[in-house]
N, C-alpha and C positions, 0 to 999 in steps of 0.2 A: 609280725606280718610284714612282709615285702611294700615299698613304698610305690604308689604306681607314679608312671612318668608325670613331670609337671604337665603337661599339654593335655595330659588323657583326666588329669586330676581335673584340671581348670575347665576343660568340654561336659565331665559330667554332674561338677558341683552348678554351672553354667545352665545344662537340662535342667535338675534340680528345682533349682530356687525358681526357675522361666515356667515349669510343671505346675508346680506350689502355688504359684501367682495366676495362674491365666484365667482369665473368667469367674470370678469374683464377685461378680458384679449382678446384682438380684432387681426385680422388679414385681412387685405381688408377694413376695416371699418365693419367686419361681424363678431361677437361672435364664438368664439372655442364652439363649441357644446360636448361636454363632460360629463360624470356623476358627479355630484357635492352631490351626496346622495344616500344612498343604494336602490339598485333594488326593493323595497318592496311593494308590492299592498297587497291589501282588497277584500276579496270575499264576504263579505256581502257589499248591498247596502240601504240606504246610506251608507256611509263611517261613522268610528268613530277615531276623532280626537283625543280619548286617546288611538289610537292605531299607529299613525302616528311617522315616524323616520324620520328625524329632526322633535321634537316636532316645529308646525305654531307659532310665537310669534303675539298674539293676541294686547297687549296692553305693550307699555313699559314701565317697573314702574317707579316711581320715580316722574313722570311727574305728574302734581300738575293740574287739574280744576282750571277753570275760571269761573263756572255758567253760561255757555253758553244756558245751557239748563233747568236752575233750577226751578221745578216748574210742570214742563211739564212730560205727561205719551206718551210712544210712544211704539208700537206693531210691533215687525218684526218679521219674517217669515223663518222660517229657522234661525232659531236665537242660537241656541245649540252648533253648531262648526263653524270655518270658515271665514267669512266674516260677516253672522251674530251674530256671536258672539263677533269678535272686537267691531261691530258695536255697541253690547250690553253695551258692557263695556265704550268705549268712553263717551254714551250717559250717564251711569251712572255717570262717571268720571267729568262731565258738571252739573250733580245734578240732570239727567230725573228718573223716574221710567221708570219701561219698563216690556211688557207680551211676554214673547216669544214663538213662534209656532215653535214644531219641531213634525217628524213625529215616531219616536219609541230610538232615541239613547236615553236614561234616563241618561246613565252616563252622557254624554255629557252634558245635558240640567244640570244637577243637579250641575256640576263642575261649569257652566256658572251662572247661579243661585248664588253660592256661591261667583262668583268673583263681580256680582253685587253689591251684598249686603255687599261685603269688601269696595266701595262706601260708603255706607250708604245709599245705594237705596233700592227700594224696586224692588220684580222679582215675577211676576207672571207665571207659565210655564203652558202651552194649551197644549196637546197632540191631533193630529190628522192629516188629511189626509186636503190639500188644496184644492186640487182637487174634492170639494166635497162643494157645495155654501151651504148648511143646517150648515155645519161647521166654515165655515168662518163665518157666519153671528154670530154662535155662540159664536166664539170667542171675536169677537168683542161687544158683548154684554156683558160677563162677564168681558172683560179687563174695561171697561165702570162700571161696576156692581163694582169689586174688588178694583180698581184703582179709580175713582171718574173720570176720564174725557179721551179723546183722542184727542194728540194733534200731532202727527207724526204716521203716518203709513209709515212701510219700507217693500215694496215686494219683498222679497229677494229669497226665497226658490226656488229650482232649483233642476233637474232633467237629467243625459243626459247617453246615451247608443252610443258608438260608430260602426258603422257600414262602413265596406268597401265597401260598394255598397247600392243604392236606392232597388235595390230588397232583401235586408235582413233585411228593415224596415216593419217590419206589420202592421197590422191595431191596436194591442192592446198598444205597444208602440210608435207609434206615437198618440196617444189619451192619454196617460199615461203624454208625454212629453207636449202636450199642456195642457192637465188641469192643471199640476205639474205649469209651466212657466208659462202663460199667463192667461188663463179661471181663473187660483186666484186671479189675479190681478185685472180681471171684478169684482169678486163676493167679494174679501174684500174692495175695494174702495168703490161699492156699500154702502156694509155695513158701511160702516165709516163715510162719507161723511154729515150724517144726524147729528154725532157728531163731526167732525170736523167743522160745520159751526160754532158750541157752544165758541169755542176759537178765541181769537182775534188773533192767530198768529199760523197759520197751515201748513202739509207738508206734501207731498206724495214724496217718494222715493223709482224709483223702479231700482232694478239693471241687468241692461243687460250685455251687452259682447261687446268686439273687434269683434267676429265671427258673430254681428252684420253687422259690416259692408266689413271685407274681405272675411267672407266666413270660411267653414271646410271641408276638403274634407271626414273626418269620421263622423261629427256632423252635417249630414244634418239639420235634424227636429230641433234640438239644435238649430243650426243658423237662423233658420227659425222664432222660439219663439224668440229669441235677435230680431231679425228683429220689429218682429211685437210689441216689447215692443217698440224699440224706436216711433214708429208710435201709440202707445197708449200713451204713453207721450206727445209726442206734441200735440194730440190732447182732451186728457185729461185736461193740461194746458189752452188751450183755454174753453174748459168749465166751470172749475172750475176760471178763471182768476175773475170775476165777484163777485165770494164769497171768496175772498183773500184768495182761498189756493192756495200754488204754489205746482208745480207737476214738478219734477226735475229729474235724473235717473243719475247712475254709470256705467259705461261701462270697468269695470276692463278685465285687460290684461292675462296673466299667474300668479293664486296666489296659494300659497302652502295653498291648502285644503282638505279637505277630500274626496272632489269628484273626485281628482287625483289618488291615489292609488288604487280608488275604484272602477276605469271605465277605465282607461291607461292602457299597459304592461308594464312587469317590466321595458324594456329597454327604455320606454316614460318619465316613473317616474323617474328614475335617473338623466336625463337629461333636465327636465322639466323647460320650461323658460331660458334657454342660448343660444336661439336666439333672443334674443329682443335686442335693442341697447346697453340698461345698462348688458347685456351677465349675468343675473341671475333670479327666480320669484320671484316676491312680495311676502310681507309676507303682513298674512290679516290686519295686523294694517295699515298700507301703504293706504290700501283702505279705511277702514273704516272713514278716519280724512276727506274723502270728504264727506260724509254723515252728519259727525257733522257739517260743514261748510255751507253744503244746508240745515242742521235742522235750524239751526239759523237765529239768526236775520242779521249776516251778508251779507247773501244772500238774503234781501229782495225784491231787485231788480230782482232776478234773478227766470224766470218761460219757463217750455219747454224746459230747456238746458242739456243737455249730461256734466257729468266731466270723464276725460280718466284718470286716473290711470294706465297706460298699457307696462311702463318699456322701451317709449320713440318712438313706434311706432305712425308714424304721420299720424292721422285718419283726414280726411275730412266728416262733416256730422255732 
């Protein structure tokens, strides 16, 4: 793999360890809730991660591939900043190619793009809307067309608008929220599935939420798509069990992404994730190594299951 520049190395081993460390610090057995980052949200939505203070450290360098993945093309969704873009990079870092779907940040998509191919992978970027089945099927057609096969699908790509009350949710953004979340997740597995049977050793990956299963008292609809993903999971899993693909899903906690500045107030961002046990959020790389764990071959046993990534809240379910 490609060595990244000293200065780029040193700024995110720097993130890194400043991440790891912040708020640490317990009283009751309960996290000091405090600001550990400046106030700073995003008024364009989605969010863009080269706008983000503390820059999310996606992937920590240095750290050397094992060919976990070598070989294999896999499509995630939301794959530009964030989670899917750790996601991106890991997979590369393993030996996958990979297509990534984002819906308009280009910068983003094109940074992510590059850190691929600092791998030695290859990166196909899809522009468009999820929420729209004529597209996803598209995509997954040309990732197939581009790329020569699919062998990992990662439904990632997510949407959420915070609301103090059920009566401030309308009918356009709750139809917005579920096609974004869920209704993509029907229409690209659809799609896949006819090419996923092609490979001997296949993978669905969809990522939900903690707010899956405790609930949000401002992310209604939000928690409602987590909901319904883990219940598409499991019972996806049992469908597919039969043509060896397993269908797994992530249910991360508080992770420092794009969709925090860009949907939070300032005084939510600041202190975002110092109530969790380990009293700081994730950073996307955190999440993303369970993704590489459910691609592979290591988890071949393993179909229908939830991994919690979630900074040490104890989920049942």
């Amino acid at each position: 793999m490609s060595a990244l520049p000293g200065s780029r190395r040193k700024h995110l081993l720097n993130n890194y360890w400043l991440s790891s460390m912040a708020n640490k610090s317990k009283v009751g057995g309960k996290s000091n809730k405090r600001n550990v980052r400046p106030a700073k949200t995003q008024s364009r939505r989605p969010g863009r991660q080269s706008e983000m203070t503390p820059q999310p450290v996606s992937i920590v360098p240095g750290v050397p591939g094992s060919g976990r993945l070598a070989g294999k093309v896999a499509l995630i969704t939301g794959g530009d900043s964030g989670i899917g873009r750790a996601v991106a990079l890991h997979f590369a870092r393993e030996g996958a190619n990979v297509a990534i779907v984002y819906l308009s940040e280009m910068k983003d998509a094109e940074e992510t793009k590059l850190g691929v191919e600092e791998h030695g992978a290859k990166c196909l970027l899809l522009k468009g809307d999820v929420g729209r089945e004529a597209f996803c099927k598209r995509s997954i057609d040309q990732c197939v067309s581009k790329l020569g096969r699919l062998d990992i699908l990662v439904n990632n790509a997510a949407e959420q608008h915070p609301k103090e009350s059920l009566d401030e949710i309308d009918e356009k953004q709750l139809t917005s929220t579920f096609r974004t979340n869920i209704f993509s997740m029907f229409y690209l597995s659809k799609a896949a599935i006819p090419h996923l049977k092609k490979s001997p050793e296949t993978s669905i990956i969809n990522t939900t939420s903690v707010t899956a299963y405790r609930g949000h008292e401002t992310l209604l609809d939000y928690s409602a798509t987590k909901g319904a993903i883990v219940s598409f999971t499991r019972s996806l899993s049992q469908v597919l069990a039969k043509d060896g693909i397993r269908v797994n899903a992530v249910a991360p906690g508080p992770i420092w992404t794009p969709l925090i500045p860009s949907t939070f107030p300032a005084e939510k961002v600041a202190s975002f994730g110092t109530d969790t046990p380990l009293g700081r959020a994730g950073q996307p790389w955190e999440a993303a190594t369970s993704y590489v764990f459910l691609a592979s071959a290591e988890s071949s046993y393993i179909t229908g299951q939830v991994i919690h990534p979630n900074g040490g809240e104890i989920i049942n379910g």
